[in-house]
C-alpha positions in Angstrom: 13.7 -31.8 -7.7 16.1 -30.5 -5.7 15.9 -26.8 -4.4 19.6 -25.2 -3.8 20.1 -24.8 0.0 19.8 -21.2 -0.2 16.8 -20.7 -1.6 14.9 -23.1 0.7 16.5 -21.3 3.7 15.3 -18.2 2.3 11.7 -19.3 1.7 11.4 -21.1 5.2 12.0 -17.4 6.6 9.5 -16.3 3.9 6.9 -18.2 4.9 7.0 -19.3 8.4 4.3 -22.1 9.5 2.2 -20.9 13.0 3.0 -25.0 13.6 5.1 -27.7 12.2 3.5 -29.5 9.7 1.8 -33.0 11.0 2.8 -36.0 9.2 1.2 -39.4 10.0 3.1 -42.4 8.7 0.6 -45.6 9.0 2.5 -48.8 8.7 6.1 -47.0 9.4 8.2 -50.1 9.8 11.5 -49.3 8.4 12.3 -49.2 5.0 15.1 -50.8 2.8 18.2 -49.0 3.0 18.3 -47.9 -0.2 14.7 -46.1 0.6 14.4 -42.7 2.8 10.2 -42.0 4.1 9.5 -38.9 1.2 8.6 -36.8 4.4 12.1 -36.9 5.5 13.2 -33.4 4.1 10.2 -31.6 6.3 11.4 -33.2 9.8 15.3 -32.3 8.9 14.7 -29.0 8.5 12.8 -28.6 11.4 9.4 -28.2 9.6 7.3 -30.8 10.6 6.8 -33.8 13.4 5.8 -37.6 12.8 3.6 -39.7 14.0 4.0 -43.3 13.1 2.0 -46.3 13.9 3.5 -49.9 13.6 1.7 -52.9 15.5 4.0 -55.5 14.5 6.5 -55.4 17.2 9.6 -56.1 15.9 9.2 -53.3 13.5 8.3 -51.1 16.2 11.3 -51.9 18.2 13.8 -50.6 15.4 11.8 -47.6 15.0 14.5 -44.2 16.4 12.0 -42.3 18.2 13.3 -38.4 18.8 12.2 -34.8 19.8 10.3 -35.0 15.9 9.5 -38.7 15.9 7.1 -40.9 18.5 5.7 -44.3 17.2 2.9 -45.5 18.4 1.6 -49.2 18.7 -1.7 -48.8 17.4 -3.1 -50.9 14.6 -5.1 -48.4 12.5 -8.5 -49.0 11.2 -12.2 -48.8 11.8 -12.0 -49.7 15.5 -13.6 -53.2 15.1 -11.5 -56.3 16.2 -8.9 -57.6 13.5 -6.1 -60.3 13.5 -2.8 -59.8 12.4 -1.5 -62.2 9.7 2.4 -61.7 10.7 4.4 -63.1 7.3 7.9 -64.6 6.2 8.9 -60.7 5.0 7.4 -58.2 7.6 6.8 -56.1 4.6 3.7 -58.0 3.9 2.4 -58.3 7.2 -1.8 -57.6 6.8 -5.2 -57.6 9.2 -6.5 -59.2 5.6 -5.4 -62.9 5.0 -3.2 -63.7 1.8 -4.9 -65.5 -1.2 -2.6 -68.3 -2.1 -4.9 -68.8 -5.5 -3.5 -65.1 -6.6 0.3 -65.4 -5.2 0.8 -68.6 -6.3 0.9 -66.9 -10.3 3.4 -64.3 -8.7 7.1 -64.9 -8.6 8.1 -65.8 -5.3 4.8 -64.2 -3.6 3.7 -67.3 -2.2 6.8 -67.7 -0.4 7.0 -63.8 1.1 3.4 -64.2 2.1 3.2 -66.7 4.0 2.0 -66.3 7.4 4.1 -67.4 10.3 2.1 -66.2 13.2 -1.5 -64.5 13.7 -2.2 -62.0 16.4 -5.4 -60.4 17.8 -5.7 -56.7 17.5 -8.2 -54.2 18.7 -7.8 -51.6 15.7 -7.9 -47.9 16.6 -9.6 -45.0 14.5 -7.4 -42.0 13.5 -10.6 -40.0 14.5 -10.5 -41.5 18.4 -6.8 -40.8 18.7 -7.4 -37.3 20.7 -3.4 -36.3 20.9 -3.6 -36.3 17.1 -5.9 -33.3 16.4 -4.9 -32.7 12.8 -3.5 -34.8 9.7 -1.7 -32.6 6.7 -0.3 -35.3 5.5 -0.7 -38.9 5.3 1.9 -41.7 4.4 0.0 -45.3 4.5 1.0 -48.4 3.3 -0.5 -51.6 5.2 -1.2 -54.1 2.7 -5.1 -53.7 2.2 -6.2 -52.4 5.2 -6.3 -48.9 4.0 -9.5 -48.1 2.6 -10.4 -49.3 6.6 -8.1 -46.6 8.0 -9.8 -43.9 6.2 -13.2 -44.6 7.1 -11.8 -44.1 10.9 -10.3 -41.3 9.9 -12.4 -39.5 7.6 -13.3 -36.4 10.0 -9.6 -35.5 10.1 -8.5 -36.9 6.5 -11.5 -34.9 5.2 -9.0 -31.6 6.2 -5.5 -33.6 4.7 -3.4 -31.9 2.1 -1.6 -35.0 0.6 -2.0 -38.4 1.3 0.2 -41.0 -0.1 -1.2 -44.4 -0.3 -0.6 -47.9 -1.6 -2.9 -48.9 -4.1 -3.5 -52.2 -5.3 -4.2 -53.6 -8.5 -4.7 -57.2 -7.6 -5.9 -58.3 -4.3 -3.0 -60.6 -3.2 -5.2 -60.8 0.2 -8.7 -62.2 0.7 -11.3 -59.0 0.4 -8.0 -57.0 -0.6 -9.9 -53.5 -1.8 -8.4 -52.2 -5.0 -7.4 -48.7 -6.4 -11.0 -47.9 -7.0 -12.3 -48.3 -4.2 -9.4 -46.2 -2.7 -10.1 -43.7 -5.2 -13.7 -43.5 -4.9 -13.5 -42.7 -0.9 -10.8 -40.0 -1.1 -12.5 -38.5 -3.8 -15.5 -37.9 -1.4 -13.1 -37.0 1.4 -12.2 -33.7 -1.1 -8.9 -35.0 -2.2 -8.0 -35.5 -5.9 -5.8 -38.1 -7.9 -2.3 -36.3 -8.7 0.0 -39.1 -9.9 2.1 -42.2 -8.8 5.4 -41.7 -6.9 6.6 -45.1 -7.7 4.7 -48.5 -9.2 5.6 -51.7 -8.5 5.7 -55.1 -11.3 6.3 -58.6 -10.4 6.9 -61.4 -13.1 4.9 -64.5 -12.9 5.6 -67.4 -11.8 7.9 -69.3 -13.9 10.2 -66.7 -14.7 13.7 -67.8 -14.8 15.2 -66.3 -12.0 18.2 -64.5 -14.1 15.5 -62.4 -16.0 13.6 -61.4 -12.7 15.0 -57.9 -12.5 14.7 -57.6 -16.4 11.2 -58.1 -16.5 10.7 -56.3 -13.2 12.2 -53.1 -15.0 10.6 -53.9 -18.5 7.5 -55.6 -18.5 4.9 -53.6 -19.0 3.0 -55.8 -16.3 2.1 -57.5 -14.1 1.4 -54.2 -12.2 1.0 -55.4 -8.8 0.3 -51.9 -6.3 1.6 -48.4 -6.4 2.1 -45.5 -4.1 -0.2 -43.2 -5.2 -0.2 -39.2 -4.4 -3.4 -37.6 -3.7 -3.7 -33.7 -3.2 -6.3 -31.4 -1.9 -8.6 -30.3 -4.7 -6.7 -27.8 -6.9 -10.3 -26.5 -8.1 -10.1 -25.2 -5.1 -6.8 -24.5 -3.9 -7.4 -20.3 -4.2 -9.8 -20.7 -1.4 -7.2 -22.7 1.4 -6.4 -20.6 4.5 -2.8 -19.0 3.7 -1.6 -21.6 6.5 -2.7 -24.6 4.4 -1.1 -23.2 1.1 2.2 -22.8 3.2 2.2 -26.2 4.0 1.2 -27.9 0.9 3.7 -26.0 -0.7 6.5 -27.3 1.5 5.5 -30.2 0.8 5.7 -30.1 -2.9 8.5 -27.9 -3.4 11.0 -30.5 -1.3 9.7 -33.8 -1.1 8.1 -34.5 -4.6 8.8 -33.7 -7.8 6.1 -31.9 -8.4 7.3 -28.0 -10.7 3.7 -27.1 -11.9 1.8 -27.8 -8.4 4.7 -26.0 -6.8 4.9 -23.3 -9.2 1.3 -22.8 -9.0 1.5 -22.7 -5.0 3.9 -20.2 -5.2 1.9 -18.0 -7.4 -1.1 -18.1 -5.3 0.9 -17.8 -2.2 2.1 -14.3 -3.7 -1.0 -13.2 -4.8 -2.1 -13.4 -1.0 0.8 -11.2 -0.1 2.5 -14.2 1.8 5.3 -14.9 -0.2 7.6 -12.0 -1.9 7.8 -11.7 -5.7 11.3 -11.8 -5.7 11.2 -15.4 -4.0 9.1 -16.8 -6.9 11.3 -15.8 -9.6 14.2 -17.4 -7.7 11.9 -20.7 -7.2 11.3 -20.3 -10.9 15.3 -19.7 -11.9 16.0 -22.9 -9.8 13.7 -25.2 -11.8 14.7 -24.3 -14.7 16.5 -27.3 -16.9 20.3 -26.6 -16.6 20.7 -27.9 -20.3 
């Protein structure tokens, strides 16, 4: 869902923020090329600022800190001591210890995991991290130790508009919490389920390597872990500050696809005499099917 240029210009001036929008990325080594963070719109245009946390190193280093950017060491969690089980692929790096007797049935897990070095680490809360007064939206993805990073963070998370977060749906590591558990503490933190950006399958072992990317793309399993998008309540999104409904609609509106939510943003953004009419019926012109 892309907005034309115009329109978002337009509704930028429409609905100016009284700060940019604060966007935490935990786990913010760099991506594969072919992959841009979903936040990327907001700091482009000027609308938000990132802070990233990345305690592996190497990652860190090729991290390009700017004016909108800082990255920050820190392994996030519940402030109690952790090791770091650096792997073959850094995308699998974990404080949690892989299970060999679940990625050896995954094809070519057991290599990707394994660990190559282990590192002590002093994890920090989100909640003891005093330069970081407020959270609208979190990006997290560090292989298990998630549902750990929101119980140091729950005072500020407890005010979050969106979180994305991997889920999992078989604990490749030792203790690995699953997509309940996730679910159950972000439900008490006030935020609701809204839908999966992206879900990831992986064949089993055994599977010929020339049908890997067929049964990656057609399988209707093994479902492995997701990135799943959780929003602020909508039963009660008429009661947000006007501030908070400006900000969950930029979020919405040009990093998700996401029509309804932002549709009903919009309305209730209008009804509060923030946005003008005339703006919403543009916003509704422009997501209208071209055929």
């Amino acid at each position: 869902m892309k907005l034309p240029a115009d329109l978002v210009a337009d509704l930028i001036r429409a609905l100016p923020l009284d700060t940019p929008i604060q966007v935490v990325d935990i786990g913010a080594s760099g991506l594969p090329t072919s992959e841009t963070p979903p936040y990327e719109p907001l700091l482009s245009l000027g609308l938000a600022r990132l802070t990233g946390f990345e305690p592996n190193p190497d990652e860190l280093a090729k991290l390009p800190a700017s004016d909108t950017r800082r990255y920050l060491p820190h392994a996030i969690g519940d402030g109690g001591p952790a090791t770091l089980h650096l792997t073959r692929h850094p995308g699998f790096v974990s404080t949690l210890a892989p299970d060999p007797a679940i990625t050896a049935h995954i094809h070519s897990f057991a290599a990707l995991t394994e660990v190559t070095a282990r590192q002590p680490v002093q994890t920090v809360p989100l909640d003891d991290i005093a330069d970081l007064p407020q959270i609208d939206w979190l990006k997290i993805d560090i292989q298990g130790g998630e549902l750990a990073a929101f119980r140091g963070g729950s005072r500020k998370l407890a005010r979050a508009l969106c979180i994305q977060t991997e889920v999992a749906f078989v604990p490749i590591y030792q203790g690995q919490p699953l997509f309940a558990d996730q679910d159950a503490m972000l439900r008490s933190l006030g935020l609701r389920f809204f839908g999966f950006a992206s879900a990831h399958r992986f064949p089993c072992t055994g599977t010929p390597n020339d049908l890997y990317f067929e049964a990656k793309r057609r399988d209707i399993g093994q479902w492995i872990d997701a990135d799943a998008i959780y929003l602020r309540d909508f039963t009660g999104w008429e009661t947000l500050p006007v501030e908070d409904l400006k900000r969950l609609f930029f979020i919405l509106a040009l990093c998700y696809p996401a029509i309804s939510a932002t549709l009903r943003l919009a309305g209730l953004l209008v009804d509060k005499g923030a946005l003008p009419g005339p703006l919403q019926h543009r916003l509704l012109q422009a997501l209208q099917p071209t055929s």
